[in-house]
Each structure stands twice: as structure tokens, then as C-alpha cells.
C-alpha positions as CSV (number, residue, x, y, z in Angstrom):
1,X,9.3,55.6,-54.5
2,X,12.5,56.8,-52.2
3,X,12.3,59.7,-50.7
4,X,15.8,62.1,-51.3
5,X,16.3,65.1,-48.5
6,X,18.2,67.9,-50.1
7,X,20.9,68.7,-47.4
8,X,19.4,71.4,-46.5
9,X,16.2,69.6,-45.6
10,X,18.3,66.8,-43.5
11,X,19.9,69.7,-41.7
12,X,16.3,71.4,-40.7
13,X,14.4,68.2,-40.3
14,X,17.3,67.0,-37.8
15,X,17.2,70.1,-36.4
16,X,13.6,71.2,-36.2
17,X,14.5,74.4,-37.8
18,X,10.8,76.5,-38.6
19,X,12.2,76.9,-42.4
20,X,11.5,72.7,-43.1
21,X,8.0,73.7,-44.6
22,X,5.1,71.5,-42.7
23,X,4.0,69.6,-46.2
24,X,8.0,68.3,-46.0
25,X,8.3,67.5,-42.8
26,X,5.2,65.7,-43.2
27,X,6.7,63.9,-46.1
28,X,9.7,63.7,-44.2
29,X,8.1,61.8,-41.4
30,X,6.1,59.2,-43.5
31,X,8.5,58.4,-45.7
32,X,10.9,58.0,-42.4
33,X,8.2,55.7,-41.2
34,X,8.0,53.6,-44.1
35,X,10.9,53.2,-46.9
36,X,13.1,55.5,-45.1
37,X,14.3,58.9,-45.8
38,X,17.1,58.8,-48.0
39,X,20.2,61.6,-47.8
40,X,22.9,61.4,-50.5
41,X,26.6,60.5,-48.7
42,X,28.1,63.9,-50.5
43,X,25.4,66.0,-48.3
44,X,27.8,64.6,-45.3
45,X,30.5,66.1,-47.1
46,X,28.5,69.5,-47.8
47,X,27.8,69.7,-44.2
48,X,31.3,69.3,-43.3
49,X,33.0,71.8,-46.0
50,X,30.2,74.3,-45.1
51,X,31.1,73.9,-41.2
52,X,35.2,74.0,-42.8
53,X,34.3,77.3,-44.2
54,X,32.4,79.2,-41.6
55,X,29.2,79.2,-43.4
56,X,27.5,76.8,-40.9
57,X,27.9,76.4,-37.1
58,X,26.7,74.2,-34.9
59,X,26.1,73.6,-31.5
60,X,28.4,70.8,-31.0
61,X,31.7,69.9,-33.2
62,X,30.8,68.6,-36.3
63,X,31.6,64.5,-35.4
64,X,29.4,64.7,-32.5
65,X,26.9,66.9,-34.8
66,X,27.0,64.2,-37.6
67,X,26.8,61.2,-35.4
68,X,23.6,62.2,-33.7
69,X,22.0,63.9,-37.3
70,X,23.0,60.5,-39.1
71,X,21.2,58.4,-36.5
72,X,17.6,59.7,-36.7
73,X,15.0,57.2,-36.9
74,X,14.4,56.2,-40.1
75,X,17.4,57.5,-42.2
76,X,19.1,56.1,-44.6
77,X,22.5,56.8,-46.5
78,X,22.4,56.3,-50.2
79,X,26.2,55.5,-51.5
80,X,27.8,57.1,-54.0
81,X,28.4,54.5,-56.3
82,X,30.1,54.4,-59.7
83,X,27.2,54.5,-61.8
84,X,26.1,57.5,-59.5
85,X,29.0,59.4,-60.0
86,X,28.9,58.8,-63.7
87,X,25.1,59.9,-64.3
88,X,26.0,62.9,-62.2
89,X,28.5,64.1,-65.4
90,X,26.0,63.1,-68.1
91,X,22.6,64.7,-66.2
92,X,20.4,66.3,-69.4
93,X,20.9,69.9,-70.2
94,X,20.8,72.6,-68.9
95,X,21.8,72.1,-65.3
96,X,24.2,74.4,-62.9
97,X,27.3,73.2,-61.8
98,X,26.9,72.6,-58.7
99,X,28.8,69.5,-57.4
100,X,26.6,68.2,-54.7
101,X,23.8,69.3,-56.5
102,X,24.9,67.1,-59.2
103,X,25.5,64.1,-57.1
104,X,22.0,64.3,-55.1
105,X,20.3,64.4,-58.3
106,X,22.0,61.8,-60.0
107,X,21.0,59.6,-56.9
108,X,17.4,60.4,-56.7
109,X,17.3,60.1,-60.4
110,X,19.2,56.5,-60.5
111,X,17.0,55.9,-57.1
112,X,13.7,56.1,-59.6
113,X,13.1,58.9,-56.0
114,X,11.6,62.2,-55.5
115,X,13.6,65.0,-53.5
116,X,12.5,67.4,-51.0
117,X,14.1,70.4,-51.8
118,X,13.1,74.3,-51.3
119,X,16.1,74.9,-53.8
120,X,13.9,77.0,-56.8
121,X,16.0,76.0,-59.3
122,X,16.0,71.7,-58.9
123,X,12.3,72.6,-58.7
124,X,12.6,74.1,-62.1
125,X,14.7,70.8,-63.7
126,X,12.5,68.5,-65.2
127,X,14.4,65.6,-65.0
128,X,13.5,65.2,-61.0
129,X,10.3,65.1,-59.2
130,X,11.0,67.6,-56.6
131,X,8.5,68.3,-53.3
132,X,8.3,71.1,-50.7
């Protein structure tokens, strides 16, 4: 089973931020060992719009952020494809509207995956294993 990082997860694992919770980063680091840890390409874009709008800052510019977060050992980038990008519109109800919420579980989902995610509320959608 793939391992998903919510982008908040990628960000703190990359960053060894004390909020990652120690049963995910252990996940984290054996699925990064193994199968890989998988992050959805629209997190890339959440990180960027987040640094666009103020909300996150980083010690670097952004490229030079990505590049390096991008290239940890064992990560892998799951594409957006087509069929992604469809199941994201036709998840089953209820479920917010986030965007990039929508995308990341459409890809863990179509991924057969489980996601590591603090996010309370894709903990409480039954239609993805999530893990913290």
C-alpha cells in the first residue's frame, strides 16, 4: 500500500518541524525506505500559492525551497492524471470543497494508498484510510 503525505506532512517531514507526530514520521521513514513516500503534484502547487500569499515563508526562495524538499530520499511525485482529476469531482458525499484536498484524496484513493494527515476532518471521511 502507497503511502500519501498530506502537504502539510511533506512540509514538516522535510523540514523536521516538532508538529510531524513521531508515529508519522515513523511511517514516513519506512514507507520512504521501501515503496516510497508519495506527495500529490497539486501539494507543489499549495506550497507555492501559500508562499504567493504570505501564509508560508521560508528560509530560502521558494525554487531553491522546492528543489531541495522534492529531492529527499525516497520521495516520490504522484501525477495528476486525467482519471485523477475526474475522481476528484465525483469523490462520495459529504466532502469540503477544498481543491487540493480533493485532488490528494482522489490520488490516494485511485492509488489503493493511505495518507498521513493530522487534518481532523480527512480523518473523519471514510472513503480514505488516513494515519497520524
Amino acid at each position: 500500500m502507497r503511502t500519501f503525505l498530506d502537504t502539510h506532512a511533506w512540509i514538516w517531514w522535510v523540514t523536521r518541524d516538532r508538529r510531524l507526530s513521531p508515529r508519522a514520521l515513523a511511517a514516513i521513514r519506512d514507507a520512504a525506505r521501501h515503496d516510497g513516500a508519495w506527495l500529490c503534484a497539486i501539494s507543489i502547487w499549495e506550497v507555492a500559492k501559500k508562499v504567493e500569499k504570505g501564509q508560508l515563508v521560508f528560509d530560502r526562495p521558494l525554487r531553491a525551497w522546492l528543489e531541495s524538499a522534492l529531492s529527499a530520499d525516497g520521495l516520490f511525485i504522484a501525477e495528476l492524471t486525467n482519471e485523477i482529476i475526474l475522481e476528484s469531482c465525483e469523490l462520495p458525499k459529504p466532502f469540503h470543497g477544498d481543491p487540493a484536498d480533493q485532488m490528494i484524496v482522489a490520488t490516494v484513493r485511485h492509488h489503493h494508498g493511505r495518507l498521513i494527515t493530522k487534518d481532523q476532518v480527512l480523518h473523519g471521511y471514510s472513503h480514505v484510510q488516513c494515519y497520524w
